[in-house]
ZADO-1210 file (C-alpha; in nm, 4 decimals, padded with zeros to 6 digits):
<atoms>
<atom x="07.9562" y="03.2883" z="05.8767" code="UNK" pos="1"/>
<atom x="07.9757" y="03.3026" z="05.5099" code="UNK" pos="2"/>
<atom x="07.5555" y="03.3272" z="05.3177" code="UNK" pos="3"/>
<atom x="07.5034" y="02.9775" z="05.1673" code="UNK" pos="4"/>
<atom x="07.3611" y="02.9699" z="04.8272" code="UNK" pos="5"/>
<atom x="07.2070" y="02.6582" z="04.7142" code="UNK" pos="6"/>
<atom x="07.3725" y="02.6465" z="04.3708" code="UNK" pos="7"/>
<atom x="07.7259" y="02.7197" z="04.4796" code="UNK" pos="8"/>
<atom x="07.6562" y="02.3952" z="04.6844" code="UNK" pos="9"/>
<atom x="07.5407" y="02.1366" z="04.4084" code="UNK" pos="10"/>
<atom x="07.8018" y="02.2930" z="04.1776" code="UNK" pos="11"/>
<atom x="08.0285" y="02.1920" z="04.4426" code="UNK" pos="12"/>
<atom x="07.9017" y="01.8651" z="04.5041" code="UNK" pos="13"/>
<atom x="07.8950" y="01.8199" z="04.1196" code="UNK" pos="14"/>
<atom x="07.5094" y="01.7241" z="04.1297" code="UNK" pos="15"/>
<atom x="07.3940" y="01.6095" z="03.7976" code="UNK" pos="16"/>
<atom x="07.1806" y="01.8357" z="03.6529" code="UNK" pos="17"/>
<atom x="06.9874" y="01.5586" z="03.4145" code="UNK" pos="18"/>
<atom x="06.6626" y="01.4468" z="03.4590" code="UNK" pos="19"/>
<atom x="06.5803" y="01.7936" z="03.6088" code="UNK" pos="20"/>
<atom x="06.3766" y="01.9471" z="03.2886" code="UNK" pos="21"/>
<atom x="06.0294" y="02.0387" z="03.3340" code="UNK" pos="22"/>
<atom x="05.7535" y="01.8396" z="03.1880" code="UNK" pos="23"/>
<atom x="05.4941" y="02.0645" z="03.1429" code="UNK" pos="24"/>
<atom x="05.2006" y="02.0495" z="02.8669" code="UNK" pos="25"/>
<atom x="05.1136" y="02.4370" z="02.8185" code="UNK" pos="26"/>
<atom x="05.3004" y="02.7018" z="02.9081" code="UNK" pos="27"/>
<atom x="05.1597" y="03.0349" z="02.9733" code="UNK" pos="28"/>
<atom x="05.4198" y="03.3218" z="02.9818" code="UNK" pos="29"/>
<atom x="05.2313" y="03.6391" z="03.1430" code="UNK" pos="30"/>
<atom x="05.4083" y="03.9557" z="03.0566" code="UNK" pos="31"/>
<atom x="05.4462" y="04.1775" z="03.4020" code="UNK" pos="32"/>
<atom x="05.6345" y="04.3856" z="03.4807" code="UNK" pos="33"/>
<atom x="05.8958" y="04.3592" z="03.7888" code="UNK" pos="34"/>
<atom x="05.8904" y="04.2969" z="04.1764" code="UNK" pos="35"/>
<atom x="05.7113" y="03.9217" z="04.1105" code="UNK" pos="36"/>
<atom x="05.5948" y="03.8081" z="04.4895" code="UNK" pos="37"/>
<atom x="05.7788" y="03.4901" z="04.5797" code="UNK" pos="38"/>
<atom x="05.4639" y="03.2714" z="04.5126" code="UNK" pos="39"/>
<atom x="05.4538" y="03.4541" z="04.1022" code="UNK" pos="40"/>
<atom x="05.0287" y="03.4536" z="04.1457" code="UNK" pos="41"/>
<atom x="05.0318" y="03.6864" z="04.4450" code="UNK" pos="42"/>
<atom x="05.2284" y="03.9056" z="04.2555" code="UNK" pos="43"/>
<atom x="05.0534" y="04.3166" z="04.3044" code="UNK" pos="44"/>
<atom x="05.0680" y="04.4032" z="03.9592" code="UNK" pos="45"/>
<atom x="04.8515" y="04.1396" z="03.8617" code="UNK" pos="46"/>
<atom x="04.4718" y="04.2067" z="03.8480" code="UNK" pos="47"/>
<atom x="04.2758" y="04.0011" z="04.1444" code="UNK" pos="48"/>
<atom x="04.0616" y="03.8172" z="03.8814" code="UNK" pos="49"/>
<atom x="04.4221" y="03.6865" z="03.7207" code="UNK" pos="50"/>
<atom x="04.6107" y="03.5578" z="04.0659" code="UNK" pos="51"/>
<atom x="04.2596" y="03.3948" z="04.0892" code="UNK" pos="52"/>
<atom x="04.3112" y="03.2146" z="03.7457" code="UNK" pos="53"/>
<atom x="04.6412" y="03.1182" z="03.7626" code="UNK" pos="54"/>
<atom x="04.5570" y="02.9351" z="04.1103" code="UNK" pos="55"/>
<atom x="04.2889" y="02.7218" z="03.9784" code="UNK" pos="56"/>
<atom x="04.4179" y="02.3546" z="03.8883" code="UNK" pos="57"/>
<atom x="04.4654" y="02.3322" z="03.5381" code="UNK" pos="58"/>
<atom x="04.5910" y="01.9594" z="03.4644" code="UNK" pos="59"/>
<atom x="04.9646" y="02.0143" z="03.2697" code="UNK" pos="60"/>
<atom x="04.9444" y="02.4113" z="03.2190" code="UNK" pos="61"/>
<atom x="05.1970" y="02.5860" z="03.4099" code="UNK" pos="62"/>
<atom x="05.1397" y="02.9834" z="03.4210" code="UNK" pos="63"/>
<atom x="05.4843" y="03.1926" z="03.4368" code="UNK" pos="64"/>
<atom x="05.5495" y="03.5530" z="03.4819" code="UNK" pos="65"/>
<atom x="05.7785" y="03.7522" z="03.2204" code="UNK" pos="66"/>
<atom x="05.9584" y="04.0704" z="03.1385" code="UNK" pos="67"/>
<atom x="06.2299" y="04.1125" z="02.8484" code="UNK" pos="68"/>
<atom x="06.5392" y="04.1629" z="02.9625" code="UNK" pos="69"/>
<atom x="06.5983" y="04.5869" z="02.9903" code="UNK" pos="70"/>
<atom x="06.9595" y="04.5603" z="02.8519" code="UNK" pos="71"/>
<atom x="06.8465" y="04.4605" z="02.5454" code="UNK" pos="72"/>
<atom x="06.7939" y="04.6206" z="02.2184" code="UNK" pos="73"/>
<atom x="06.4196" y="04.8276" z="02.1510" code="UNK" pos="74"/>
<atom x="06.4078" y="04.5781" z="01.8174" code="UNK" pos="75"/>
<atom x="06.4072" y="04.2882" z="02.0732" code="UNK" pos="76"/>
<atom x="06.1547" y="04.4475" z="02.2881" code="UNK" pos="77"/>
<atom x="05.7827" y="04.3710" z="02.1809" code="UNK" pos="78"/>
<atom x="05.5974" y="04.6417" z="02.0880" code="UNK" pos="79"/>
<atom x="05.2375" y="04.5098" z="02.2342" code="UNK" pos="80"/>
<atom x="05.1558" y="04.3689" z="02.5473" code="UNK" pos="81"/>
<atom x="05.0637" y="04.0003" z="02.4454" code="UNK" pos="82"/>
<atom x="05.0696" y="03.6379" z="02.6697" code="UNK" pos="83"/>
<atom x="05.2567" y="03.3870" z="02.5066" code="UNK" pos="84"/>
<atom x="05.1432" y="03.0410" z="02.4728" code="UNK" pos="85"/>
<atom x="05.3516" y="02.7083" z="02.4264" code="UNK" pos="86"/>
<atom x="05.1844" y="02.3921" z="02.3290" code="UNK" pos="87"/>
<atom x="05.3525" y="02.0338" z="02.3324" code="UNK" pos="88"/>
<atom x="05.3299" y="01.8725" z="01.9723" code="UNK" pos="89"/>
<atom x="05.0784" y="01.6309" z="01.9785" code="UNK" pos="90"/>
<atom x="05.2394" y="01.4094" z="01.6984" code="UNK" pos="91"/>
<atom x="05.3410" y="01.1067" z="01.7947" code="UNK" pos="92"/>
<atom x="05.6659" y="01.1888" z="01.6598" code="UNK" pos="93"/>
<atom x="05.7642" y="01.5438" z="01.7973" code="UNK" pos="94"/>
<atom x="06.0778" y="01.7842" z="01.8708" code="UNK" pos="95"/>
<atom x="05.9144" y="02.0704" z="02.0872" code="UNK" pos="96"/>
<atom x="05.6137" y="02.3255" z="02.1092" code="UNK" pos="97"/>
<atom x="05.4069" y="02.5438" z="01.9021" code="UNK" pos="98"/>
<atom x="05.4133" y="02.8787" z="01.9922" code="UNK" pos="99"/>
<atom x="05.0639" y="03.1454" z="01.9932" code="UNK" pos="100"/>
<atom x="05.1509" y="03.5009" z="02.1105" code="UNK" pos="101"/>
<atom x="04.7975" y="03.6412" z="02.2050" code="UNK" pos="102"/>
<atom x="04.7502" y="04.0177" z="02.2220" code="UNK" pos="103"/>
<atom x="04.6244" y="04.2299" z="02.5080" code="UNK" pos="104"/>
<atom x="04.5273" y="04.5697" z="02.5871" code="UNK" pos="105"/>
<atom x="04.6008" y="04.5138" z="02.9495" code="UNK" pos="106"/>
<atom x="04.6515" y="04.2580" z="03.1743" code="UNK" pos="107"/>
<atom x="04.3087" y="04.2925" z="03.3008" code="UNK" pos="108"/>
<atom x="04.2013" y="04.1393" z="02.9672" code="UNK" pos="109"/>
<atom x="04.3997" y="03.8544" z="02.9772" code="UNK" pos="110"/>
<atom x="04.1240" y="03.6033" z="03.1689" code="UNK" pos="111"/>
<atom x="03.8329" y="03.6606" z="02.8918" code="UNK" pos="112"/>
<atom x="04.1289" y="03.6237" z="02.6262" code="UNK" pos="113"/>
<atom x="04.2554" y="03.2921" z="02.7924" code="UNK" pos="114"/>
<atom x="03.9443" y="03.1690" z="02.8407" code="UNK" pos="115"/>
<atom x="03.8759" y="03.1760" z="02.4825" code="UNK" pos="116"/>
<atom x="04.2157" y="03.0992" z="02.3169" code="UNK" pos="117"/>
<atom x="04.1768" y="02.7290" z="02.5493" code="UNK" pos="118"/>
<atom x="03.7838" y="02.7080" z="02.4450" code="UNK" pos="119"/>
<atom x="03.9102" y="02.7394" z="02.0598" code="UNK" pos="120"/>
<atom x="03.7296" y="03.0802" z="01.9701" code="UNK" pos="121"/>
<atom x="04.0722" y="03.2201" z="01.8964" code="UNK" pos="122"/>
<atom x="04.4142" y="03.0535" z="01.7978" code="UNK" pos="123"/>
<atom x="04.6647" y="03.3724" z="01.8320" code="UNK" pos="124"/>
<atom x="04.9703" y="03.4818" z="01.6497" code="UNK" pos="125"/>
<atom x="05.2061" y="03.1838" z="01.5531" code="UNK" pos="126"/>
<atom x="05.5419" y="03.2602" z="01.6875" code="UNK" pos="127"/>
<atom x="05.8382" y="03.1983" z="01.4304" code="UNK" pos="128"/>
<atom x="06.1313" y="03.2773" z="01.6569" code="UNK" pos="129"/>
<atom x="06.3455" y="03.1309" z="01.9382" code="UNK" pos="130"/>
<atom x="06.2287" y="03.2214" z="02.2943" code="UNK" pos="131"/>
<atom x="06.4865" y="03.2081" z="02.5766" code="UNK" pos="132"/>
<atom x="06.3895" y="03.2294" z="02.9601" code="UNK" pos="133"/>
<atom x="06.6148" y="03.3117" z="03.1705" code="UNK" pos="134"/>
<atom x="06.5139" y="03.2864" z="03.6033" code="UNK" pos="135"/>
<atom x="06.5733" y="03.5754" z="03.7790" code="UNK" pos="136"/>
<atom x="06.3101" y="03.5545" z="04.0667" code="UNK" pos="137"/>
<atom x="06.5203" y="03.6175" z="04.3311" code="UNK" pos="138"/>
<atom x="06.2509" y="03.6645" z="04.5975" code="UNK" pos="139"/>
<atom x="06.1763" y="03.2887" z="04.5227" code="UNK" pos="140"/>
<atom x="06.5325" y="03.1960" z="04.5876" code="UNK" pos="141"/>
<atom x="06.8450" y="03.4730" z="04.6199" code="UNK" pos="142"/>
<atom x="07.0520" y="03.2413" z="04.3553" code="UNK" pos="143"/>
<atom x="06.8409" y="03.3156" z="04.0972" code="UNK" pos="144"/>
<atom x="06.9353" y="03.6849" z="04.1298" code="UNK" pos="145"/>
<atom x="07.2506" y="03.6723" z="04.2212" code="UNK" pos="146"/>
<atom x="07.3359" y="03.4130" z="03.9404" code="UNK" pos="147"/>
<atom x="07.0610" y="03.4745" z="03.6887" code="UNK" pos="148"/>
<atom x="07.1300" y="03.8548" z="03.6337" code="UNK" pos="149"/>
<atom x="07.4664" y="03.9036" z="03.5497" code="UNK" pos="150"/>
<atom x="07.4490" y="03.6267" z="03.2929" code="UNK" pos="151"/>
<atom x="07.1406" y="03.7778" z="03.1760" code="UNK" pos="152"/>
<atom x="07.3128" y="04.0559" z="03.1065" code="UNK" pos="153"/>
<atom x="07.5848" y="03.8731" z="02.9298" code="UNK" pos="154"/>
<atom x="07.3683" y="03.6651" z="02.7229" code="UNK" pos="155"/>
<atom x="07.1880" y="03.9778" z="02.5843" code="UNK" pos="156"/>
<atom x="07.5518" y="04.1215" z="02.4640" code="UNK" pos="157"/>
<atom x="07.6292" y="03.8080" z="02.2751" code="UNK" pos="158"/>
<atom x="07.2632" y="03.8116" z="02.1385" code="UNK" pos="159"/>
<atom x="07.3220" y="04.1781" z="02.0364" code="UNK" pos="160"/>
<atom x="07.7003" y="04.0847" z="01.8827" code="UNK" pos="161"/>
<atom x="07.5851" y="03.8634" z="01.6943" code="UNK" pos="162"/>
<atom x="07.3135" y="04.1063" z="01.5369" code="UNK" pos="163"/>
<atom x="07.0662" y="03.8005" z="01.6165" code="UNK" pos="164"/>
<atom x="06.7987" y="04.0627" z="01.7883" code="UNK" pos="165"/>
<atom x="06.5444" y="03.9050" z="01.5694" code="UNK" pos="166"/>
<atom x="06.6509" y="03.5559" z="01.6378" code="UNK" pos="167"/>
<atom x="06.6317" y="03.4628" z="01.9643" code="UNK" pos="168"/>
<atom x="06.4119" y="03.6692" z="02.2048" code="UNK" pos="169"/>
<atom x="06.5910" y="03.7041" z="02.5571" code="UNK" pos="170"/>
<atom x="06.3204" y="03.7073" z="02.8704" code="UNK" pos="171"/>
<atom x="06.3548" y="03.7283" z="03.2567" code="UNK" pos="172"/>
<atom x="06.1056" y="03.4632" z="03.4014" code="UNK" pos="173"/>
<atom x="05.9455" y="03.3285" z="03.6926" code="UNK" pos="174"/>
<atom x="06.0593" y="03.0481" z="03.8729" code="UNK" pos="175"/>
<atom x="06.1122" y="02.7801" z="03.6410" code="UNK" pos="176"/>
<atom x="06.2177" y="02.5309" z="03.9207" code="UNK" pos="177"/>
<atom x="06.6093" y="02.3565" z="03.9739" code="UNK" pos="178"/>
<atom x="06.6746" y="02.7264" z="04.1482" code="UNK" pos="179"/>
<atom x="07.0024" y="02.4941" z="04.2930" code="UNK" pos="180"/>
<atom x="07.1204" y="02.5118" z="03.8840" code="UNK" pos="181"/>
<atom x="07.1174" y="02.8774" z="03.8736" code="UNK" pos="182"/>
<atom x="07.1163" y="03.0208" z="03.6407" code="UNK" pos="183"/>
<atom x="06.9086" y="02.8413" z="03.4623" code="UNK" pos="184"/>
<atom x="06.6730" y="02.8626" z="03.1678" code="UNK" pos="185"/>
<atom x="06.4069" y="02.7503" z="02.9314" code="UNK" pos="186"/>
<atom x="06.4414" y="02.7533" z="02.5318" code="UNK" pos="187"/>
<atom x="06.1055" y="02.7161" z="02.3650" code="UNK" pos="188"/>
<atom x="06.0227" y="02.6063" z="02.1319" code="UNK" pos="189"/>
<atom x="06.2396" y="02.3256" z="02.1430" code="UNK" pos="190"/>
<atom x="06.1820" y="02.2693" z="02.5284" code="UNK" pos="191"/>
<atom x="06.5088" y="02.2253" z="02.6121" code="UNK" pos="192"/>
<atom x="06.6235" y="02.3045" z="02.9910" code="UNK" pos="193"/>
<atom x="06.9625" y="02.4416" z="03.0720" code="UNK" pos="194"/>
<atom x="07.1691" y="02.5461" z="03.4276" code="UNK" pos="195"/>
<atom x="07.4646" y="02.6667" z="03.5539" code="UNK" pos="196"/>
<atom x="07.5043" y="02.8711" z="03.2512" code="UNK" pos="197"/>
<atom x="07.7964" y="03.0603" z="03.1271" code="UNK" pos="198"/>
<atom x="07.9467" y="03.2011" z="02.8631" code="UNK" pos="199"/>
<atom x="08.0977" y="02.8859" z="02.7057" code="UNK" pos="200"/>
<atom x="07.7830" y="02.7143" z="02.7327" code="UNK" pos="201"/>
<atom x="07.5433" y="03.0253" z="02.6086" code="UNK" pos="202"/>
<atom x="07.7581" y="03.0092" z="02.2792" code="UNK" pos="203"/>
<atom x="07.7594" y="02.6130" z="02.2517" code="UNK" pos="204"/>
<atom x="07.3439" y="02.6513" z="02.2406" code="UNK" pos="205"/>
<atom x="07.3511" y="02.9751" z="01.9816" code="UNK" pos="206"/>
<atom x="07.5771" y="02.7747" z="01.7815" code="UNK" pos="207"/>
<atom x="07.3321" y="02.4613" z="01.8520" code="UNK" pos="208"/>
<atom x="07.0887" y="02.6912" z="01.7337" code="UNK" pos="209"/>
<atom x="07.2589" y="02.7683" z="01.4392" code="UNK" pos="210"/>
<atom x="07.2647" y="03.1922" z="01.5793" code="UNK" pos="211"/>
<atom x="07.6629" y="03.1810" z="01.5572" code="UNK" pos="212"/>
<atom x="07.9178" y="02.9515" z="01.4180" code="UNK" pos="213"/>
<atom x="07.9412" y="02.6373" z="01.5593" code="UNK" pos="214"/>
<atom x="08.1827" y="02.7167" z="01.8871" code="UNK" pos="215"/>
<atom x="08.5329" y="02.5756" z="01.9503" code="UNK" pos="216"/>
<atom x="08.3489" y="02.3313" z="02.2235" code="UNK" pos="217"/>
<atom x="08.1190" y="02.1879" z="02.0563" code="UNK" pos="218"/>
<atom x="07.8308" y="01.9530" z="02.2127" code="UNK" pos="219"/>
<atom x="08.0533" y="01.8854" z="02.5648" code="UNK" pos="220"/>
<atom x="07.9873" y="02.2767" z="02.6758" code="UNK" pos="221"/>
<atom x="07.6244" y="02.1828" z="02.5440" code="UNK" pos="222"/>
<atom x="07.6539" y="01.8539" z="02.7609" code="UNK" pos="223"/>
<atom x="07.7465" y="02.0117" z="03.0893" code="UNK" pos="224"/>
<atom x="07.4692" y="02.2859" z="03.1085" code="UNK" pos="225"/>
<atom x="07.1831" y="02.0753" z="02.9804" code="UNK" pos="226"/>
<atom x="06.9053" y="01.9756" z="03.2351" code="UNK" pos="227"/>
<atom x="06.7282" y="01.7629" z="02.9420" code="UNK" pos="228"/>
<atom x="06.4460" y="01.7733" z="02.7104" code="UNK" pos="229"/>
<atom x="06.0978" y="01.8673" z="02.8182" code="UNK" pos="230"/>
<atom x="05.9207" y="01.6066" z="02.6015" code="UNK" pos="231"/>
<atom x="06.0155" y="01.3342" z="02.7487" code="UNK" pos="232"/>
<atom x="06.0087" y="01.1727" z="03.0899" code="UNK" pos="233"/>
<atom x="06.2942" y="01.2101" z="03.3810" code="UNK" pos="234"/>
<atom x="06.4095" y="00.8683" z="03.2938" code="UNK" pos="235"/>
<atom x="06.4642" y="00.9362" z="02.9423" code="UNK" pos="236"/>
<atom x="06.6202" y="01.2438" z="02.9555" code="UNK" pos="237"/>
<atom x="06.9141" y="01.1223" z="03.0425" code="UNK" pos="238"/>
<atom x="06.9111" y="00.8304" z="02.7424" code="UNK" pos="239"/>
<atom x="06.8428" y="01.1629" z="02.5503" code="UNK" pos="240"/>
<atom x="07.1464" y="01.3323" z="02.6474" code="UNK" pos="241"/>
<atom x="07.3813" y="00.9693" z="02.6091" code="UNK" pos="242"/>
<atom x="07.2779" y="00.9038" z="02.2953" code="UNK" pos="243"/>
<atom x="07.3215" y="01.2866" z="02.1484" code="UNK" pos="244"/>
<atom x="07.6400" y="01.2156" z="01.9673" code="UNK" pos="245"/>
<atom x="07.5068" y="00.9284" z="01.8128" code="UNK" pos="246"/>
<atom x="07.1415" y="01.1182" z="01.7181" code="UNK" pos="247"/>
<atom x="07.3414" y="01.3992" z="01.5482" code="UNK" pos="248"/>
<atom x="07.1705" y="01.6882" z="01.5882" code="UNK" pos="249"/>
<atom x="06.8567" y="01.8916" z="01.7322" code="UNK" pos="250"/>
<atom x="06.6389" y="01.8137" z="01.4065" code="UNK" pos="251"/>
<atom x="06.5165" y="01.4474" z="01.5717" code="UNK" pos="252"/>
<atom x="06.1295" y="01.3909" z="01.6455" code="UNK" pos="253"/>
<atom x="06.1122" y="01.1462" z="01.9174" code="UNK" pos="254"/>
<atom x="05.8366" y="00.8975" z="02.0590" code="UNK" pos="255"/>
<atom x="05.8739" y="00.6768" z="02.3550" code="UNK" pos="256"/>
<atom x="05.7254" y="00.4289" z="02.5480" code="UNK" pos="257"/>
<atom x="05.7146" y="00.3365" z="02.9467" code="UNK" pos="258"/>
<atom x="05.6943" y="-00.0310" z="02.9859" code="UNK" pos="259"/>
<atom x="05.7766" y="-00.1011" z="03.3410" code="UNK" pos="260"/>
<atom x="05.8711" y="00.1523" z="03.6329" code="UNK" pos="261"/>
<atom x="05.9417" y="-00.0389" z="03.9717" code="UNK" pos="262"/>
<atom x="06.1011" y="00.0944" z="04.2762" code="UNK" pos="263"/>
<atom x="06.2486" y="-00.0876" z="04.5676" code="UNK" pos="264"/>
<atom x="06.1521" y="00.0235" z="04.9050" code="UNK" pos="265"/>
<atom x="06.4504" y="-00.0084" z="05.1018" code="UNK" pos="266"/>
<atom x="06.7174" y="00.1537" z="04.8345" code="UNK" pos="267"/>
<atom x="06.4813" y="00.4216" z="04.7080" code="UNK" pos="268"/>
<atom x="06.6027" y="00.2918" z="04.3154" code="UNK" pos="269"/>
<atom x="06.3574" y="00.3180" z="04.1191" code="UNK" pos="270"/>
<atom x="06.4002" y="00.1127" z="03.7594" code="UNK" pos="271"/>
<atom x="06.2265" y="00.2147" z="03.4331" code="UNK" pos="272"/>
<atom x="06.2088" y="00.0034" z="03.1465" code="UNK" pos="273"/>
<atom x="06.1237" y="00.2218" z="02.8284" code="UNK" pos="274"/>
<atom x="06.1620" y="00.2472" z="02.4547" code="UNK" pos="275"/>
<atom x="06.2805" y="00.5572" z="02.3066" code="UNK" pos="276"/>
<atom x="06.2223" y="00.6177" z="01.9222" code="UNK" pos="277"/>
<atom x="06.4245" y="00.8809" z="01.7060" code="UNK" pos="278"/>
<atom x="06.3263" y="00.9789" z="01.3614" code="UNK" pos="279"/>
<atom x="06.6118" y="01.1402" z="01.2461" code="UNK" pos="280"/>
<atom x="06.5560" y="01.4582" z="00.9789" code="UNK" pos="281"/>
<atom x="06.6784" y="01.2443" z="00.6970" code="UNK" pos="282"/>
<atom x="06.3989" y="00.9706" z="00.7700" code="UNK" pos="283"/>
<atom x="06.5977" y="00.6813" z="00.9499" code="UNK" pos="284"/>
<atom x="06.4158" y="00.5506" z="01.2149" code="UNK" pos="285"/>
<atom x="06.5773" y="00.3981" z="01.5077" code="UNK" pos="286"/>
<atom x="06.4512" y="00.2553" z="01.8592" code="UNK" pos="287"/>
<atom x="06.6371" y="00.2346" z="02.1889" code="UNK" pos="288"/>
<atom x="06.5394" y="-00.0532" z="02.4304" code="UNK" pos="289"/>
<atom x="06.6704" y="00.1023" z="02.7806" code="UNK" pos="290"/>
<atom x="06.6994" y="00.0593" z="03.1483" code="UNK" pos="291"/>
<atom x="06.7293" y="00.3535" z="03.3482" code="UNK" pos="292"/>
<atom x="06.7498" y="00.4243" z="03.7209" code="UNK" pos="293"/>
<atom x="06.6859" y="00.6659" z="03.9868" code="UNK" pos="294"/>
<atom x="06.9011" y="00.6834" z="04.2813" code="UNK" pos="295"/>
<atom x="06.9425" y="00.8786" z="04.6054" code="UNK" pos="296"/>
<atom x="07.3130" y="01.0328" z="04.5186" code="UNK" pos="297"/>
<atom x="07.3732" y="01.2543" z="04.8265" code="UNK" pos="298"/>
<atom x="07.1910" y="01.4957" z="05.0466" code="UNK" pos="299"/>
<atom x="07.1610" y="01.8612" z="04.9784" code="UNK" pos="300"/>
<atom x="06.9543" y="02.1755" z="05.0824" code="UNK" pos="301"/>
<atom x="06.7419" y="02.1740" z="04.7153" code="UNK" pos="302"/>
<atom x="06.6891" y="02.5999" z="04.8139" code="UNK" pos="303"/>
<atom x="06.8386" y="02.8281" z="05.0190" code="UNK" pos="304"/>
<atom x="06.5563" y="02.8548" z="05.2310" code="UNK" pos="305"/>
<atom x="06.5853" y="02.5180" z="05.3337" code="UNK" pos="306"/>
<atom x="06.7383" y="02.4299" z="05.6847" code="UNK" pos="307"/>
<atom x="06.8584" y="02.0343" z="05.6570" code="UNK" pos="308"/>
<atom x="06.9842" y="01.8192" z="05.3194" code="UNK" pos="309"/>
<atom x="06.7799" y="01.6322" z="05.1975" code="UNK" pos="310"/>
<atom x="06.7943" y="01.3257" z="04.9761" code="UNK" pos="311"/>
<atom x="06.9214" y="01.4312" z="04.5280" code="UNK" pos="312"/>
<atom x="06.8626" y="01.2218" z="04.2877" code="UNK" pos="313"/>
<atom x="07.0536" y="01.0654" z="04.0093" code="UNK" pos="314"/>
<atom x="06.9888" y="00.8796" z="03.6940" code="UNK" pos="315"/>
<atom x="07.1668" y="00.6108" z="03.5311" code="UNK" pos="316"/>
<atom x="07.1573" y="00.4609" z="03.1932" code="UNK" pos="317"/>
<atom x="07.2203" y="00.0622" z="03.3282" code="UNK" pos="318"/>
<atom x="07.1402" y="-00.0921" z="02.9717" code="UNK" pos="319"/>
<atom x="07.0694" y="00.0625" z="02.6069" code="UNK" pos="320"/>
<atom x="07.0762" y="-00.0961" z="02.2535" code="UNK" pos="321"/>
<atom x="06.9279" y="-00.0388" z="01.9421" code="UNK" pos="322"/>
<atom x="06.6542" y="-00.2934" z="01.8905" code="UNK" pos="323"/>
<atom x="06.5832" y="-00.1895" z="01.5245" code="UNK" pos="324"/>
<atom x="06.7039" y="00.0848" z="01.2709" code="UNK" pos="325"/>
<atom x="06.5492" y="00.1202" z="00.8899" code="UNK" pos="326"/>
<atom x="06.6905" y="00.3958" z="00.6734" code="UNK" pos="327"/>
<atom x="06.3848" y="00.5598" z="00.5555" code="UNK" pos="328"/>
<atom x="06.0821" y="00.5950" z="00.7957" code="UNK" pos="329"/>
<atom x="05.7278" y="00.4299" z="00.6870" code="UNK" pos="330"/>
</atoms>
């Protein structure tokens, strides 16, 4: 009998991979190096009084374990140990995070240094470049090894090519989640998701970027790989994505609003009424009235570890129109 891997499987099955982005207030990227236990907290290089912290409920703040890739150029490699922090705007109009790299002499300093960044004593190092995490925790799930590696390894050749070492930082991660998309990945500080990444896509989201040229595909390589935007809600992640070609670009702040979410018991839909609001980078304001579902699609094993299928998910965009548009924002 042939190993299963849970992302051969959805790719097969050509599961959707909107809707799927993390949501997450505060990241907190923990630089460690390599084996990471399955559950990232247990992991042994990790003092006791860290796994401790990183266990404690902290509402929205997701902690992460992270190494930069070793194929990479030194100039790409950072040359102190630091934790790296990623904030959600808190505009009401936004497009991302705000990045604090905090410094450490070890990792056994990291608590008191935490503790103080989130009490307001200290505010860190802003960070001024792109961030991109790539999952390759394969004792959480085999596909993100087997997957996430070699296009690691890939990605940090085109990075390198395209002399953009001080660019875009390239970093092997934790489990991010969506293992079943491998490989998959996190750019901060937009917030953007991504899976099932290859090369055509990896150059679609430098060019997106604005690293390379913009690439022969264009935004439907972009499309295909893009598990939504981390600012916004399931539901509108996939009005997000629909609308990109008509947003123009990655320079939009966005606001929205959830006026109704209902779900009926006996299909599993669930329906979300919402407004989504784009202020574009030239001012022009424009909000989206939409109605968006949630569906049981088919059923899949969501990780290789798991024995029986299980219900996916899909979204649908049932009803979007512009309700108003004025060309220069208030």
């Amino acid at each position: 009998m042939e190993p299963f891997f849970c992302a051969a499987a959805s790719h097969a099955a050509q599961e959707d991979l909107i809707g799927t982005a993390g949501t997450s207030d505060t990241y907190v990227f923990i630089q460690c190096p390599q084996p990471w236990a399955s559950k990232a907290h247990e992991t042994a290089a990790l003092p006791l009084r860290l796994r401790a912290y990183m266990m404690q409920k902290r509402p929205g703040v997701r902690f992460l374990l992270a190494e930069v890739g070793n194929v990479l150029k030194d100039t790409n490699r950072p040359s102190e140990l630091a934790l790296l922090i990623y904030q959600k705007q808190t505009a009401i109009f936004n497009n991302g995070y705000v990045g604090k790299a905090l410094r450490l002499t070890s990792l056994d300093d990291a608590v008191d240094t935490l503790e103080r960044y989130f009490s307001g004593e200290i505010s860190g190092q802003p960070i001024t470049t792109n961030d991109f995490f790539v999952c390759v925790h394969g004792s959480r799930d085999k596909c993100c090894a087997r997957f996430g590696r070699p296009f690691l390894k890939y990605a940090a050749k085109q990075i390198c090519a395209a002399g953009a070492e001080g660019k875009l930082r390239l970093w092997q991660v934790s489990h991010i989640g969506g293992h079943r998309f491998a490989p998959t990945a996190l750019h901060l500080p937009s917030g953007r998701w991504y899976g099932r990444l290859d090369d055509t896509a990896f150059l679609s989201i430098l060019a997106q970027l604005s690293i390379v040229e913009v690439h022969r595909f264009g935004l439907d390589a972009w499309k295909r790989t893009y598990r939504g935007w981390g600012i916004l809600p399931p539901a509108l992640q996939i009005l997000e994505r629909n609308l990109m070609t008509e947003l123009n670009g990655f320079n939009n702040r966005v606001a929205y609003r959830i006026q109704a979410v209902q779900t009926d018991e006996q299909s599993k839909v669930t329906t979300t009424q919402a407004t989504l609001s784009v202020l574009s980078a030239q001012g022009q304001l424009t909000v989206y009235q939409a109605s968006v579902t949630k569906s049981p699609a088919q059923q899949l094993r969501l990780s290789c570890e798991m024995a029986q299928p299980t219900d996916s998910y899909a979204y649908a965009v049932k009803q979007c129109y512009p309700l108003t548009s004025t060309g220069l924002a208030a």
